[in-house]
GUROMAR-173563 format. One record per residue (C-alpha): x, y, z. Coordinates in steps of 0.5 Angstrom, whole numbers, padded with zeros to 4 digits, always signed. Example, Ala and Ser with C-alpha at 12.3 -4.5 7.8 and 13.67 -1.06 7.14 Angstrom:
2
+0025-0009+0016/+0027-0002+0014/
***
This chain:
817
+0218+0276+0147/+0221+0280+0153/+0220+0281+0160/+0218+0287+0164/+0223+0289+0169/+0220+0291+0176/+0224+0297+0178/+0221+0303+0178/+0223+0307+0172/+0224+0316+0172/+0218+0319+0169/+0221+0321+0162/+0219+0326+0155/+0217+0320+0153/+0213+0317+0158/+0209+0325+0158/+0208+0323+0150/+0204+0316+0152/+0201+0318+0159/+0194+0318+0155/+0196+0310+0152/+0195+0304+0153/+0201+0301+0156/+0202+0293+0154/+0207+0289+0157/+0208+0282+0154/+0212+0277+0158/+0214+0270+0158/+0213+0265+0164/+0219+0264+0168/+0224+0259+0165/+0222+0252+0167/+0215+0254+0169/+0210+0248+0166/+0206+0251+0161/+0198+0249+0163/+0193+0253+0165/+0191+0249+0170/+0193+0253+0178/+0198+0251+0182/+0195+0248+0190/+0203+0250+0192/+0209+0255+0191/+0215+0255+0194/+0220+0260+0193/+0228+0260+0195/+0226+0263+0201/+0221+0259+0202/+0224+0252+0201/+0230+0255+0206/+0225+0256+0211/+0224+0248+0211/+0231+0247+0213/+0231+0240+0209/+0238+0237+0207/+0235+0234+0200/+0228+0234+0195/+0227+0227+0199/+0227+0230+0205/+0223+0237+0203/+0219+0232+0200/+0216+0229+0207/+0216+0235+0209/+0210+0237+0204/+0207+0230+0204/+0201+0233+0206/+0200+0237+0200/+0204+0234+0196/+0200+0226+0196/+0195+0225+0192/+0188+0224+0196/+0184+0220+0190/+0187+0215+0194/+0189+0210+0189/+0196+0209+0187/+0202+0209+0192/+0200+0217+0193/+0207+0219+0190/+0208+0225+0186/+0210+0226+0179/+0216+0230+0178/+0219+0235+0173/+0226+0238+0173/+0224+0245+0169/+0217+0243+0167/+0220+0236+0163/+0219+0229+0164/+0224+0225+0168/+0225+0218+0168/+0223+0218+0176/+0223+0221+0182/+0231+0219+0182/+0232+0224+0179/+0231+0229+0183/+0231+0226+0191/+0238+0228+0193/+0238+0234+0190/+0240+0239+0195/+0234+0244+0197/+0240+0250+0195/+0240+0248+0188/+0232+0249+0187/+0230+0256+0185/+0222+0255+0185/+0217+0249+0187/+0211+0248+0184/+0206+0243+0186/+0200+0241+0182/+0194+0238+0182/+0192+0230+0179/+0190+0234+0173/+0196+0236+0170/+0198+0229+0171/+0194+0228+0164/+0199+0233+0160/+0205+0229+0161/+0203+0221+0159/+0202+0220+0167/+0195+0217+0171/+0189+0222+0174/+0191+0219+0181/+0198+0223+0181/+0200+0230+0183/+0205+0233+0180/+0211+0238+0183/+0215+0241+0179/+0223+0243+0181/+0226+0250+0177/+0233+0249+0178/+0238+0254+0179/+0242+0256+0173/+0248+0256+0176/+0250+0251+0182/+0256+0248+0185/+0256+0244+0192/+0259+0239+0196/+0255+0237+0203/+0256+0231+0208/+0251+0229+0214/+0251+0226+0220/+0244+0224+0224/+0244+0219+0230/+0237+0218+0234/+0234+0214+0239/+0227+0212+0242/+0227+0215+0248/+0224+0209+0251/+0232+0206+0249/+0234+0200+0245/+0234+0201+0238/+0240+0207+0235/+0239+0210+0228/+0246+0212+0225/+0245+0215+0217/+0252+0218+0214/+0251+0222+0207/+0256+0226+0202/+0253+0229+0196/+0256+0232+0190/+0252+0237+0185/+0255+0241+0180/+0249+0245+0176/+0250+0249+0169/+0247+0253+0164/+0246+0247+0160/+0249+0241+0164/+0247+0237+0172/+0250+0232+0174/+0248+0230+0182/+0252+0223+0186/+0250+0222+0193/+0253+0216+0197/+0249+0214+0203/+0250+0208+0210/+0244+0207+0215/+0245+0203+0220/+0238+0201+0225/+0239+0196+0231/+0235+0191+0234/+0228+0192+0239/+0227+0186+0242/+0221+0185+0246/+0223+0184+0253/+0225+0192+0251/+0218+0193+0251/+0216+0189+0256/+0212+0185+0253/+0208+0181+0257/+0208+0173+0254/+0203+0167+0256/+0206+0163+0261/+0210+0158+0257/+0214+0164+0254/+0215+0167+0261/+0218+0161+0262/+0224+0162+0258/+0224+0169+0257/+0222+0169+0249/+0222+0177+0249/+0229+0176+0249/+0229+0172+0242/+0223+0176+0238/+0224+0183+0235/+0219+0188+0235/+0224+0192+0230/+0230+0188+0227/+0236+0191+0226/+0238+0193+0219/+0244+0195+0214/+0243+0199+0208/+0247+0202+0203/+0244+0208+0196/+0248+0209+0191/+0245+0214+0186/+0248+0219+0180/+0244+0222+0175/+0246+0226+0169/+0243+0231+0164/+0245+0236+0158/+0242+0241+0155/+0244+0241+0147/+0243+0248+0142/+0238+0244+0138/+0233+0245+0145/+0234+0237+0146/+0236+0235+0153/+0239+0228+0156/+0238+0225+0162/+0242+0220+0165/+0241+0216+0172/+0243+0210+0175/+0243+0207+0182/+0244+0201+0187/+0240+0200+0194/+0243+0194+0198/+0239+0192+0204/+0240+0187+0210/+0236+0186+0215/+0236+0180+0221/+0230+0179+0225/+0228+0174+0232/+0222+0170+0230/+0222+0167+0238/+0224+0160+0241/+0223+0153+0236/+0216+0150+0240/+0212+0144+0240/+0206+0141+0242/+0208+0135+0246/+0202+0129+0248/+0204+0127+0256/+0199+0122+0258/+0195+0124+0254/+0194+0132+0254/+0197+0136+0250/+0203+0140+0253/+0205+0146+0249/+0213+0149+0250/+0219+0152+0248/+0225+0149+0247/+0232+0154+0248/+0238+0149+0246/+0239+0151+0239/+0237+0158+0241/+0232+0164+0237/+0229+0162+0231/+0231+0168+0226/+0229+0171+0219/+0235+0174+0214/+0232+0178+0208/+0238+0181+0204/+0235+0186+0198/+0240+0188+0192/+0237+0194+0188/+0239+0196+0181/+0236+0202+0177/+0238+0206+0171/+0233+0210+0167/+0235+0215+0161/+0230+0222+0159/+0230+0225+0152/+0226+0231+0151/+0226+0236+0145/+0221+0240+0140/+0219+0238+0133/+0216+0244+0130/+0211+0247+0136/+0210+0241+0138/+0214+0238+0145/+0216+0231+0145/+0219+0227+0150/+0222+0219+0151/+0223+0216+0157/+0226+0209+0160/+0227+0206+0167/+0230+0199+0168/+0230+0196+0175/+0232+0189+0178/+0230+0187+0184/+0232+0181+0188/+0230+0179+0195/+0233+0172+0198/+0228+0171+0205/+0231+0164+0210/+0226+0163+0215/+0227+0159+0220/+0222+0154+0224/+0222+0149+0228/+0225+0142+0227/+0222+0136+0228/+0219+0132+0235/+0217+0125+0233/+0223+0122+0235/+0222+0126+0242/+0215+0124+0243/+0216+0117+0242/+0221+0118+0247/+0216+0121+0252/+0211+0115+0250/+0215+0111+0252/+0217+0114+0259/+0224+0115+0258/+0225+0122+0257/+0223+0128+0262/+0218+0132+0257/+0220+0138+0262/+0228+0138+0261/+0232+0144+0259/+0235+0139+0253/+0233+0133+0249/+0240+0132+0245/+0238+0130+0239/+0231+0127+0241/+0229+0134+0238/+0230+0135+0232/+0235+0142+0229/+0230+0148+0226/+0230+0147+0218/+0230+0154+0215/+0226+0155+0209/+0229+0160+0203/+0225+0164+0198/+0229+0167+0192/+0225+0173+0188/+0228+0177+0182/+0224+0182+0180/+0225+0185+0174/+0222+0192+0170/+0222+0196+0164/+0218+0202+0162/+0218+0206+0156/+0214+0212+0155/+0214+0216+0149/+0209+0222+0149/+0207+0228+0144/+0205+0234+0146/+0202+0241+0143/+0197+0245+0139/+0192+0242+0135/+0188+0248+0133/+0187+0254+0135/+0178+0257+0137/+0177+0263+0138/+0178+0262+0146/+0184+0259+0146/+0189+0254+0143/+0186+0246+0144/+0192+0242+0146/+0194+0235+0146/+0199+0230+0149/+0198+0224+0146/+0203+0217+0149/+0204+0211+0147/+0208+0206+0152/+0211+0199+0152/+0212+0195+0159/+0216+0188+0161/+0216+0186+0168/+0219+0179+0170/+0218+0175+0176/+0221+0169+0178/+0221+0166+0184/+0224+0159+0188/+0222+0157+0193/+0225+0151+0198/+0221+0149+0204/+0223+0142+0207/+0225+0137+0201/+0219+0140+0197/+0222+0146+0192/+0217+0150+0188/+0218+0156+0182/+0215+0161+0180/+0217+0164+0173/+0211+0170+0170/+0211+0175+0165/+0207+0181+0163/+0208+0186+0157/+0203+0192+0157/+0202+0196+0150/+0198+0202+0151/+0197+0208+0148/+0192+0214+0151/+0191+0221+0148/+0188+0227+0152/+0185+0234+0149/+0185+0240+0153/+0179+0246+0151/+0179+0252+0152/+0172+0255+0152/+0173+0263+0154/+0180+0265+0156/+0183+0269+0149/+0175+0272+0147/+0175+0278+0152/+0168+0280+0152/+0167+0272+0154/+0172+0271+0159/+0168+0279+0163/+0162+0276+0162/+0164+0269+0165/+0171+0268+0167/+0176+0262+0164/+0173+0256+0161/+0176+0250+0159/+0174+0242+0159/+0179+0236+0159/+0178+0230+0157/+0183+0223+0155/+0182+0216+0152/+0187+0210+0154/+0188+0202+0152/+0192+0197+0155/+0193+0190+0152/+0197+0186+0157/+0200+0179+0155/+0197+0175+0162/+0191+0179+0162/+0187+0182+0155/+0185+0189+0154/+0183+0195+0158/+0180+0201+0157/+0181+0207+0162/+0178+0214+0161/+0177+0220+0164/+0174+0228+0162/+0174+0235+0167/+0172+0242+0167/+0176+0247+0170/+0173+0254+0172/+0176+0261+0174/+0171+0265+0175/+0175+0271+0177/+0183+0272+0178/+0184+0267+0185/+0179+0264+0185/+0178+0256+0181/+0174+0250+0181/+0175+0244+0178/+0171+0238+0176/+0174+0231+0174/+0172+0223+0173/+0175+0217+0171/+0175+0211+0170/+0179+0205+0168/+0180+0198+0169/+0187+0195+0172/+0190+0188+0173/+0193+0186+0179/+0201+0186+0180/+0204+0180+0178/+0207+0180+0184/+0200+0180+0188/+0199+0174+0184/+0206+0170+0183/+0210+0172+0190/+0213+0165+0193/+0208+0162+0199/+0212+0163+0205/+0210+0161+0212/+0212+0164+0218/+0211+0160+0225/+0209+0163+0231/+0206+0170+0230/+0202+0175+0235/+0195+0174+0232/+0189+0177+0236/+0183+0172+0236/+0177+0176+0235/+0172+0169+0236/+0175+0167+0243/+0177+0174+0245/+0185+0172+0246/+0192+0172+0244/+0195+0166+0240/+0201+0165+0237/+0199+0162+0229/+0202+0160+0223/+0202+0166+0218/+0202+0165+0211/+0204+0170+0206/+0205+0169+0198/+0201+0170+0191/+0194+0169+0189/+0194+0166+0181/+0186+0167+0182/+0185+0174+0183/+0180+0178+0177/+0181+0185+0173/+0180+0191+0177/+0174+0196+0175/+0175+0203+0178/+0171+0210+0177/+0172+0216+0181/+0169+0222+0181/+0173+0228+0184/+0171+0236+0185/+0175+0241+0187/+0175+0249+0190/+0182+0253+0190/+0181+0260+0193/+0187+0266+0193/+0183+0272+0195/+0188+0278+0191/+0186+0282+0199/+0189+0276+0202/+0196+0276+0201/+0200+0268+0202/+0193+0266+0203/+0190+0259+0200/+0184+0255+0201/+0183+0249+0199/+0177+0244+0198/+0175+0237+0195/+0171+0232+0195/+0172+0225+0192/+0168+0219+0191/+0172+0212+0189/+0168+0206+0187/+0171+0200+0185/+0169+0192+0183/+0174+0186+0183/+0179+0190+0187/+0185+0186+0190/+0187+0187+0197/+0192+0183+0202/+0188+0179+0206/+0184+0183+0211/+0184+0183+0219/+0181+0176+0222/+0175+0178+0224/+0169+0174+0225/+0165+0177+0220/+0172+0176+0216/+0172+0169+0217/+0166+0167+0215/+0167+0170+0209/+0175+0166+0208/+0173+0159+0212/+0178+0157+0208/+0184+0162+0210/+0184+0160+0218/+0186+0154+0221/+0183+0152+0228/+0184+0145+0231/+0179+0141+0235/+0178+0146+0241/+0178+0151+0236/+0184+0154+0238/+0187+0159+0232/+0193+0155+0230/+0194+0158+0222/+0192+0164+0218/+0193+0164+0210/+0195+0171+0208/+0195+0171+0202/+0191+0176+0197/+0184+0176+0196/+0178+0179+0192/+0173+0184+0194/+0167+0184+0190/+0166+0192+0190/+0170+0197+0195/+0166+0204+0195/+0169+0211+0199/+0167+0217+0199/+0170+0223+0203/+0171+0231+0204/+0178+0235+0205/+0178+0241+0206/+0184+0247+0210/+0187+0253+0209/+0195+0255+0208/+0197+0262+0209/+0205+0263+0210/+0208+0271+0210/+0214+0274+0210/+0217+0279+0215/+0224+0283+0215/+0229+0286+0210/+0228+0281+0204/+0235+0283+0198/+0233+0283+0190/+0229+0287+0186/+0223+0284+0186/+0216+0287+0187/+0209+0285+0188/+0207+0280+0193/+0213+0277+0196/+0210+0271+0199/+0208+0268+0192/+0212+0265+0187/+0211+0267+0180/+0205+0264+0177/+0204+0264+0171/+0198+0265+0167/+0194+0263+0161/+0197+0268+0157/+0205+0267+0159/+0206+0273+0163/+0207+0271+0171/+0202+0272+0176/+0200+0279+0177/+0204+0282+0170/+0200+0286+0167/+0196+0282+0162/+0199+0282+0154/+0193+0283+0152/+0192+0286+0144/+0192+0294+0144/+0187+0298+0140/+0190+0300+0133/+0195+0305+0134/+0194+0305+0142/+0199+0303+0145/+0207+0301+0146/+0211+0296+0148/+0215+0295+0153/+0222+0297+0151/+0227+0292+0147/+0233+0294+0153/+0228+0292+0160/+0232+0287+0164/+0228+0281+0167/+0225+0281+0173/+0228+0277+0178/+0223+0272+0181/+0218+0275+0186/+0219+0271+0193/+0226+0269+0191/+0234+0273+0194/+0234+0277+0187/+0240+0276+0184/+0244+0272+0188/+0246+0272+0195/+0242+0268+0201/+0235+0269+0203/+0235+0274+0208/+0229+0276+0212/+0224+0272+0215/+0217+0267+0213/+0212+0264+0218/+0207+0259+0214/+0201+0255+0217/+0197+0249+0214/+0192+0245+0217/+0187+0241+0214/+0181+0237+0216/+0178+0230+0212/+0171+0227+0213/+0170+0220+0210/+0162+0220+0209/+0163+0213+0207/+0167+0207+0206/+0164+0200+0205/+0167+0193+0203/+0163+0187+0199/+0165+0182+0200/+0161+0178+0195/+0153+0176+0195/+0151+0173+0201/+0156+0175+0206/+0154+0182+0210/+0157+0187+0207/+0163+0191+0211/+0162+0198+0214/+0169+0201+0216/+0165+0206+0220/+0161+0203+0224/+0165+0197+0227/+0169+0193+0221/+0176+0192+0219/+0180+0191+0215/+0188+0192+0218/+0190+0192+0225/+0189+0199+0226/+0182+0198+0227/+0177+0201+0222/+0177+0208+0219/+0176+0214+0222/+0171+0219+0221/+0175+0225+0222/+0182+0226+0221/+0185+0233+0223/+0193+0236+0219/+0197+0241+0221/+0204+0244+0220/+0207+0251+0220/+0214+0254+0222/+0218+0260+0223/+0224+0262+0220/+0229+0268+0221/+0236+0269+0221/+0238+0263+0220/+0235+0259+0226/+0228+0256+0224/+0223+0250+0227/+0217+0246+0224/+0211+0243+0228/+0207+0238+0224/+0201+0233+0228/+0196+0229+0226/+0189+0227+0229/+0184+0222+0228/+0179+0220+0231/+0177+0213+0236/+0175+0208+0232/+0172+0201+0233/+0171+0194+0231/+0166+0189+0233/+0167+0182+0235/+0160+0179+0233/+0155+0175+0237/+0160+0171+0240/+0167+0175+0240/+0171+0181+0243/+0170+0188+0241/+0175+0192+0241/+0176+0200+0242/+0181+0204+0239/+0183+0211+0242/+0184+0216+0238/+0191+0218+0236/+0195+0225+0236/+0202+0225+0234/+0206+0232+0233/+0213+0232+0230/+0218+0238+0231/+0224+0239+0227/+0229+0245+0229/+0236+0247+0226/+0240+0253+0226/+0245+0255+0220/+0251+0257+0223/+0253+0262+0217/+0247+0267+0220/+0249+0268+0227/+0255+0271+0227/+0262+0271+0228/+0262+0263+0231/+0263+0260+0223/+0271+0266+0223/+0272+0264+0230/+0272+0257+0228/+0273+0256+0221/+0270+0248+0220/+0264+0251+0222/+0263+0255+0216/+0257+0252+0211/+0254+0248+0216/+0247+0247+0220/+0245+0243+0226/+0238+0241+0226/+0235+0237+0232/+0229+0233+0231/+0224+0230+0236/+0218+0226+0233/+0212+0224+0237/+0214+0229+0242/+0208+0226+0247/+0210+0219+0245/+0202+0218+0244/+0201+0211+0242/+0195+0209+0241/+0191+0204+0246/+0186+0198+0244/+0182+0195+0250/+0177+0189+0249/+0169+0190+0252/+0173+0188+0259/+0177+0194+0258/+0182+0190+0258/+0189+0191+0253/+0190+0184+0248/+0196+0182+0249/+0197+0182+0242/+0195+0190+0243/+0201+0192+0248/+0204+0198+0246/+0210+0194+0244/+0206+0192+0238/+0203+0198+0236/+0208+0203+0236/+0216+0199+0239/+0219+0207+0236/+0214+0211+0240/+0218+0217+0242/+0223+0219+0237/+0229+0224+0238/+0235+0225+0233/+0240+0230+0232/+0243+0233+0225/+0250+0235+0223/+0251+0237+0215/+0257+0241+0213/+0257+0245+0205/+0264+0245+0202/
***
């Protein structure tokens, strides 16, 4: 098949001879393009992703989040990723890429997810590298909150070399966070606390050290099969300030609570070693593409707390009168803080092997199907010393699945169907998991898509499945970490409370059905305009969940899960997961993205040059003439010698993106509902009205996005913000309700390409290639304010402990060699 070039061409003889005849140009989609009928919510050309002025997919990535995480609200909300519409075996493939080296972004809806052996509940972006790509490029960033303390220091080098057929990407990478205490959020303390500065042996941010490694190789070979190769190691440290040993000491028959400094701050140490490798093969058989991918990870995360040591001998002593229980030492009277440790090694291994092609053709089109099969390990061990007493935790979990997806066109190719109605097609997908720990589950899911004229789709989908909680949610190591800020709604104070976090062998299988309809809307008289509209409904039975916020509507619920000594003072609180009876939400999104280009732009293409190419259901890219079968004797191809068109919204053949891009975005969610039943017989939790389960309050009713930036001549900035609404939780008969203010957050980035202005980069040679960016998050260090029903701020709610960061600002420097 060949591809029509743009260019103009001169009237000729031979055009004169055909002027009355159909012309027919048969095109083929823009190498690496997914193959699916199914639209793209975004588009992202060279330029476009120079626009961003990202230093890595990763960062790219965070830039686009809002358009790129899955709104259906389950799973981590992480994409799935393509490099050139294939399968990888993980998003380490792609994340330290730098944006240079990638010709085109496509990002896709959860529908698509299907067609490559992944779940409904992921979007999918798809990375069309560059065919020729060499660079190396080092980065130096340096921030800090405005309000002081803490500094972030990050150095990363990267190396990328991209052929025809070959691609082989290293990146090396430190960061360093230092601490924030709380006396440097002037949080304010309970008089014993105050007594002995605690701020000063508490971390709001503990500082940390970590250490990426990741390298990835791929190779294409003759026979069309390719090879993928990735391999990391992720190194972490961090060293946090769990406060002052303390005690409660009997003085005449009254309890005396304090603190003691002789043996300093208590601390926690959690060391984490990371090691990944993965392995992609894709090829064709036949018509029919195949794909194999492996991914292997072992994690291990060494936790030491430590608590206070023991009193018995000091309070024999105070007994008996003969120590002062007010002294600043007690010598070894008070016993030494004992450290508790906690070992986890976790361990995965996913294979999955997926088949798909065309199962037979209708009159409307090719029927179309991927079918997958896959098998899972996952091993966790844990050790757990706490005292004298140690515990261990060994469980496993093999999954074997197998799924099958069918796609149906019912008008697309049959013309007089396709005037009359526009594109059809139906979906539909069957799964089966058997997991060693947990039996069999079934997940299913079918959908519609519709595209009544060019620009304009909808789309309609249901799912459901059944999923196991994690082993992790079942078998982490118990751990219990004395002395955390804890809000007490019953008697409307702040207290210090044993927390207790770990797993939970009790947890059922999860029930889940979502229904999820969608518009999309790229009216052809609006050039780089896109509206977007969805709605969702999740209902879920048996979900496992972390354990909610102490509310008394949550206590009643879990009486077992809180600890309260005789004046009923809150002295504990057992964290670990629970079991919803039924979680249900229903929500609205809907916003606009438009995006223009002004200025000279270099390259040949024509068209509308603020889209990317989009391919159609018949191959030929978006606004091509259609390759539609000509009448018998009635029209001519395109001739055999037409050079490729270069990629509209791209540089053209080479040199950087010149010109300029404007993009805005804004989105608008309303949740219509958000409910939790516990189980029968206790008042089920209204997220909307007055219930909670985090500590940020319930879930707000509105919430408001929006980004856009401006480019040209290598200077740019982008301006991202985030709304919601105020919210509120109620405190019950007998407790405090709280108020949450609503919360606006925008976030600038600004950088400048020294290679565009001028001469500064001959003037000084070492400046050639490089950027310098400026960043500020938070610009109006908008933190979010709690009150009680007195108007009053908890103690627990102190700014400090909402947001330590609050007002962001860092600078960028990043050299290209």
């Amino acid at each position: 098949m060949l591809l029509a070039t743009p260019a103009a061409a001169q009237v000729t003889d031979a055009d004169t001879e055909y002027a009355d005849d159909e012309i027919v140009v048969i095109a083929e989609r823009p190498r690496g393009a997914v193959v699916t009928e199914i639209a793209p919510v975004v588009e992202l050309s060279e330029a476009d992703i120079a626009s961003y002025g990202a230093s890595s997919v990763q960062d790219l990535l965070e830039a686009l989040s809002s358009q790129t995480s899955s709104s259906r609200g389950r799973g981590s909300g992480r994409p799935v990723v393509l490099i050139n519409g294939q399968r990888t075996s993980g998003f380490r493939e792609i994340r330290d890429l730098p944006p240079e080296a990638i010709r085109t972004v496509q990002v896709f809806p959860e529908e698509l997810a299907l067609q490559y052996g992944y779940r409904p509940d992921q979007r999918v972006i798809n990375f069309i590298l560059k065919d020729n790509y060499t660079g190396v490029s080092a980065s130096a960033e340096y921030g800090v909150p405005t309000r002081g303390a803490q500094g972030r220091s990050e150095v990363e080098t990267t190396i990328t070399r991209i052929g025809r057929n070959s691609r082989v990407n290293i990146n090396l990478e430190w960061q360093n966070n230092t601490a924030i205490t709380e006396s440097e959020r002037n949080i304010i303390q309970d008089a014993a606390g105050d007594l002995v500065n605690l701020g000063e042996f508490r971390t709001l941010v503990a500082p940390s050290d970590n250490v990426e490694l990741n390298a990835n190789y791929s190779r294409n070979f003759d026979n069309g099969m390719s090879l993928s190769l990735n391999g990391g190691y992720i190194y972490d440290k961090s060293r946090g300030l769990q406060g002052l040993p303390s005690g409660t000491l009997g003085v005449a028959g009254d309890p005396l609570f304090r603190y003691f400094t002789e043996y300093g701050p208590l601390r926690r140490l959690q060391e984490s070693n990371t090691a990944q490798a993965g392995l992609t093969l894709n090829g064709t058989l036949s018509d029919w593409r195949w794909s194999l991918t492996s991914d292997y990870t072992r994690a291990q995360v060494n936790t030491d707390t430590d608590r206070s040591g023991d009193t018995s001998a000091l309070q024999a002593a105070i007994d008996t009168g003969s120590v002062d229980p007010l002294a600043t030492s007690f010598g070894p009277l008070l016993g030494a803080p004992v450290t508790d440790s906690a070992r986890v090694v976790d361990q995965t291994i996913n294979n999955l092997a997926t088949l798909s092609g065309t199962l037979f053709v209708l009159p409307s089109g090719a029927v179309t199907t991927t079918v997958r099969a896959g098998y899972n390990r996952e091993d966790l061990d844990s050790r757990e010393t706490r005292g004298a007493i140690v515990t261990t935790t060994d469980l496993s979990r093999d999954e074997l699945s197998t799924g099958i997806n069918i796609d149906i066109p019912l008008a697309d190719e049959n013309i007089d169907v396709v005037e009359a109605i526009g594109k059809l097609s139906i979906n539909g997908n069957l799964g089966y998991s058997d997991l060693s720990d947990f039996g069999g589950l079934v997940e299913f899911g079918f959908g519609l898509n519709w595209e009544p004229f060019d620009g304009l789709v909808f789309s309609a989908s249901a799912i459901g499945e059944e999923a196991a909680p994690s082993i992790a949610q079942l078998g982490n190591p118990v751990i219990i970490t004395p002395d955390v800020t804890v809000f007490d709604f019953t008697n409307g104070e702040t207290v210090l409370a044993a927390i207790t976090t770990g797993g939970n062998f009790a947890l059922p299988a999860e029930k889940q059905r979502d229904i999820k309809l969608a518009v999309n809307y790229r009216p052809e008289w609006l050039d780089g305009f896109t509206f977007l509209g969805e709605y969702f409904r999740n209902n879920s039975d048996n979900v496992a969940s972390s354990f909610p916020l102490l509310t008394p509507e949550i206590e009643a619920a879990f009486p077992d899960r809180v600890t309260r000594d005789a004046s009923g003072q809150l002295i504990a609180i057992d964290r670990r997961p629970v079991n919803y009876a039924n979680v249900s939400s229903e929500r609205i999104r809907y916003g606009i993205d438009f995006s223009k280009r002004f200025g000279e732009q270099r390259g040949g293409g024509r068209g509308r040059p603020d889209r990317a190419a989009r391919p159609t259901g018949d191959g030929a890219p978006d606004g091509q003439p259609r390759g539609d079968k000509p009448a018998e004797g009635g029209a001519r191809e395109a001739s055999a010698d037409a050079k490729p068109a270069a990629p509209r919204g791209g540089p053209g053949a080479g040199g950087r993106p010149s010109g300029g891009r404007w993009q805005l975005s804004a989105f608008h969610t309303i949740r219509l509902e958000d409910k939790i039943k516990i189980r029968d017989g206790v008042d089920e939790l209204d997220l909307l009205n007055g219930s909670a389960v985090g500590s940020t309050g319930g879930s707000p009713r509105h919430e408001f996005e929006i980004n856009g930036g401006w480019f040209n001549n290598g200077i740019g900035f982008r301006l991202d913000g985030k709304h919601q609404v105020a919210t509120r939780v109620n405190g019950g008969l007998t407790g405090s309700d709280l108020r949450f203010s609503d919360l606006t957050t925008f976030n600038l980035r600004m950088f400048i390409n020294l290679d565009d202005r001028g001469s500064l980069t001959e003037k000084v040679p070492f400046l050639k290639g490089s950027r310098i960016a400026f960043k500020v998050d938070n610009i109006f260090d908008d933190i979010q304010t709690i009150r009680d029903g007195n108007g009053l701020i908890p103690l627990s709610y102190q700014s400090g402990f909402v947001d330590p960061v609050g007002r962001y600002v860092e600078i960028d420097f990043r050299k290209r060699f």
